[in-house]
N, C-alpha and C positions, 0 to 999 in steps of 0.2 A: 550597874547594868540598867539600862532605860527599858522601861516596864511599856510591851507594845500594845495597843488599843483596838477594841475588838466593836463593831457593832451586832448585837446579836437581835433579827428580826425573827420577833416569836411566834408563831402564827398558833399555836397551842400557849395559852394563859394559864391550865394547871395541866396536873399529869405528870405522871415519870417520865412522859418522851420530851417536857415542856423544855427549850433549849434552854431556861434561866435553870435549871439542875446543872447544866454545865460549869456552873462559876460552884458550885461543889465539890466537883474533881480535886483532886492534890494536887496532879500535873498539868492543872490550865492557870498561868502564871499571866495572860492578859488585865488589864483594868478593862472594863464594858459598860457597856452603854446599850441599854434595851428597849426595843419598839414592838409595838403590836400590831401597825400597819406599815403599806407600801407609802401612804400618804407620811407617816411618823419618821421613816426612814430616808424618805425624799429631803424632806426637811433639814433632818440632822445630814445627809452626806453634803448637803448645800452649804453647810456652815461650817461642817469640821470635817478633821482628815482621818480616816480609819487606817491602819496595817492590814485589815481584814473585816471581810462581812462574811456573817454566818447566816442564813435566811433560809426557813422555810418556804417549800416549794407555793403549796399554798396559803395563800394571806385573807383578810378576813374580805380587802376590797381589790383583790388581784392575783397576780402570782408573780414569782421572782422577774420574769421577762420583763414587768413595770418597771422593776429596777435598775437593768443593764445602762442605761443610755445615761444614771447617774453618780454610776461609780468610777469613771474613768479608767483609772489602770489598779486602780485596790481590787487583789485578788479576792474570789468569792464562792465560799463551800455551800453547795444545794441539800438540803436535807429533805426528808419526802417520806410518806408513808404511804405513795405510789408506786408499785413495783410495776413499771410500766417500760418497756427498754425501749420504746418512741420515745418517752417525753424523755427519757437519759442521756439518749443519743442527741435531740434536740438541742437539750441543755450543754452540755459539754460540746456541740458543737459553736456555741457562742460563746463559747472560750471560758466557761467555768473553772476554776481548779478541779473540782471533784461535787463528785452524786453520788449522795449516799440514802442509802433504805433504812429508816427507823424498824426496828424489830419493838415486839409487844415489851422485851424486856429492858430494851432502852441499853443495851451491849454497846451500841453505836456512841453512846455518851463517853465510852471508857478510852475509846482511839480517839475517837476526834479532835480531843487537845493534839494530839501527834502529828496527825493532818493538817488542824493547824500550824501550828511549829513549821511542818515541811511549807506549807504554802507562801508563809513568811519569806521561811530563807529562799527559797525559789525566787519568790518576788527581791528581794535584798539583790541575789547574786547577779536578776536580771538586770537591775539599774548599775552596778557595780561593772559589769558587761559594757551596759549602754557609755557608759561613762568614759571606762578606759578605751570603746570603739572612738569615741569622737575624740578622745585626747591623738589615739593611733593617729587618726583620717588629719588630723590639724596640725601633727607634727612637720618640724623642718624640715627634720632628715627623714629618707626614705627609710619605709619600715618593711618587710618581709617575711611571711612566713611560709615554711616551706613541708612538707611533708615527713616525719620522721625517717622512713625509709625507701628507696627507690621503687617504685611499682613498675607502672606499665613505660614510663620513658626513661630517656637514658639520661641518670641523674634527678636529685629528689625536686618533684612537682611543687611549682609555686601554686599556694592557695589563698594566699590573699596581697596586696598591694595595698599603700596608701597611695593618697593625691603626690605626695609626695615625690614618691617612686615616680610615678606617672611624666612628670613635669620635668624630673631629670633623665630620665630613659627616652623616652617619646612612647613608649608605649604605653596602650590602654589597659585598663584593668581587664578588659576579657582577654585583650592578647597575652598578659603577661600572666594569666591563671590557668593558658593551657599548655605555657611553655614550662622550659629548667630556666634556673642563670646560666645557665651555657650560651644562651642567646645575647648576653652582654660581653662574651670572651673575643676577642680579636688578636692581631699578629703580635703585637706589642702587651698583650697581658702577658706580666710574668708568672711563666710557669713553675718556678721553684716557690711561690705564694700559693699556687693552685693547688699545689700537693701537701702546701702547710695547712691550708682547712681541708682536705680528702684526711688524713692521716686524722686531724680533729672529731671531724664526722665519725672515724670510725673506733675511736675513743671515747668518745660521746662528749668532748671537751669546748670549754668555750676556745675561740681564737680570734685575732685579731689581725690585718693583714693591710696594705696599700698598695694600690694595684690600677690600673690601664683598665677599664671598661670604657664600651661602645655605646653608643644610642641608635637608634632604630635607622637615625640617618646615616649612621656609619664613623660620625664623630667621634673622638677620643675624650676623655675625660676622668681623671684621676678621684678614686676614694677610699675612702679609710671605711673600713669594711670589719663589722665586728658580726660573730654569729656567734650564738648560744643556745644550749639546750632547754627545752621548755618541758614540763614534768605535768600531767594533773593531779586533781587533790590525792589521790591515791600513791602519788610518786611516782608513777608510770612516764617513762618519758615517752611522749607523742607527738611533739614538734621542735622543727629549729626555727629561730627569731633570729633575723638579721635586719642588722641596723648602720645604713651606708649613709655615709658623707659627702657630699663633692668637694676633693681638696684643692681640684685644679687649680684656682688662683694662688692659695698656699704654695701648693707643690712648685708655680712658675716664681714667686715672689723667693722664694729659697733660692734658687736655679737662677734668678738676676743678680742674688746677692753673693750667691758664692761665685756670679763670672764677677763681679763687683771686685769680692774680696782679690780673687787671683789676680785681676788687673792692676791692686793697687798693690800688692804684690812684687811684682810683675815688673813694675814700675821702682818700687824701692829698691830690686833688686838691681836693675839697670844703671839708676841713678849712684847706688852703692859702688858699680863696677865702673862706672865712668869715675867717681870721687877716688876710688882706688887706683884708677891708669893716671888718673893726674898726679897722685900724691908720689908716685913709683917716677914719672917723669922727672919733677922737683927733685927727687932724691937722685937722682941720675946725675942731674947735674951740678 
């Protein structure tokens, strides 16, 4: 297990509230690194990378505010022996993790390994987030996610598109996140595939389908169309994820080859039947 990196800015040097008692806990499992000023800590995030900074509010030549502009996106716990719910509000409104109030008995020392913990994974899950967004956004095939259950329209609400979707539909992302798929069905979608993912949906199953979709101009366009269930961390299912392909060249390259094959066919068998009336003549006579 990779052991994560804490910067803890101490603005208290002795004392039970001093943050460096924290590396005494049992359940604070970071390795640290400890400053005493805004100038110390400037320094050290210039040169190394932290999972987290711990920093009291007040420092000996500033307050934590000195520090925002050089922590980047490393999440950051305010500790204070202000019980002030301006400067709380303040603080967490420039995007803190968490503000918390040092009590005389220093209680606040026995959670805050926990807080941290959560602020970690929070930050982890967010890049983990970020991550699979831009793989979504950059995929070939069109990606969709749609609402677990039908609400307010008729059939379950798209809530997100990629570029992807975009490029083969013609529609935009705002257009296609207030519509259903219904808006890609036309005369020629086959209906007995329509009712093979209805019956899926209400099974909660994945399916797989090939089908006649429309684009916004009205063009036709063949894809292989897979939907599946999406569950969160709890097992709760709460979205479907569909993942369409345009097969149209496939689908016509199939379609040239089987009039292909019938032709040559078609041909052998003519040729068979002509080689047969002669053969039938010959013997005739």
């Amino acid at each position: 297990m990779i052991t994560k990196k804490a910067l803890l800015v101490d603005g208290e040097d002795v004392g039970s509230c001093s943050l460096t008692q924290l590396i005494k806990q049992e359940n604070f499992k970071c390795s640290c690194v400890v400053v005493r000023s805004v100038l110390e800590a400037r320094q050290r995030l210039a040169g190394e990378s932290f999972d987290i900074v711990v920093a009291d509010y007040l420092m000996p030549d500033g307050t934590v505010f000195d520090l925002l502009t050089f922590l980047l996106d490393t999440p950051l716990i305010v500790v204070s022996n202000l019980v002030d719910i301006d400067v709380a509000v303040k603080v967490m409104k420039a995007g803190v993790y968490d503000y918390i109030i040092k009590d005389n008995d220093a209680n606040f020392l026995r959670f805050l390994p926990v807080t941290i913990e959560k602020a970690i994974y929070r930050k982890e899950s967010e890049d983990r987030l970020r991550l699979l967004e831009s793989a979504v956004s950059h995929a070939n095939d069109a990606i969709v996610i749609l609402e677990a259950e039908p609400a307010e329209l008729r059939g379950r609400k798209i809530l997100y598109v990629n570029d992807a979707f975009c490029r083969m539909s013609g529609y935009s992302y705002e257009e296609a996140t207030s519509r259903t798929l219904r808006m890609l069905r036309g005369p020629k979608t086959n209906r007995l595939e329509l009712t093979k993912i209805n019956e899926a949906l209400k099974k909660c199953l994945a399916v797989r389908v090939e089908l006649i979709n429309y684009r916004k101009d009205g063009s036709e366009f063949w894809v292989e169309c897979n939907i599946v269930p999406f569950a969160g961390e709890d097992g709760k299912f709460i979205h479907w994820v569909s993942i369409q392909r345009d097969i149209s060249l496939q689908v016509k390259m199939e379609s040239l080859y089987t009039g292909y094959r019938f032709s040559v066919i078609s041909v052998r068998e003519n040729v068979h039947r002509k080689n047969r009336s002669c053969c039938l003549k010959r013997l005739r006579r």
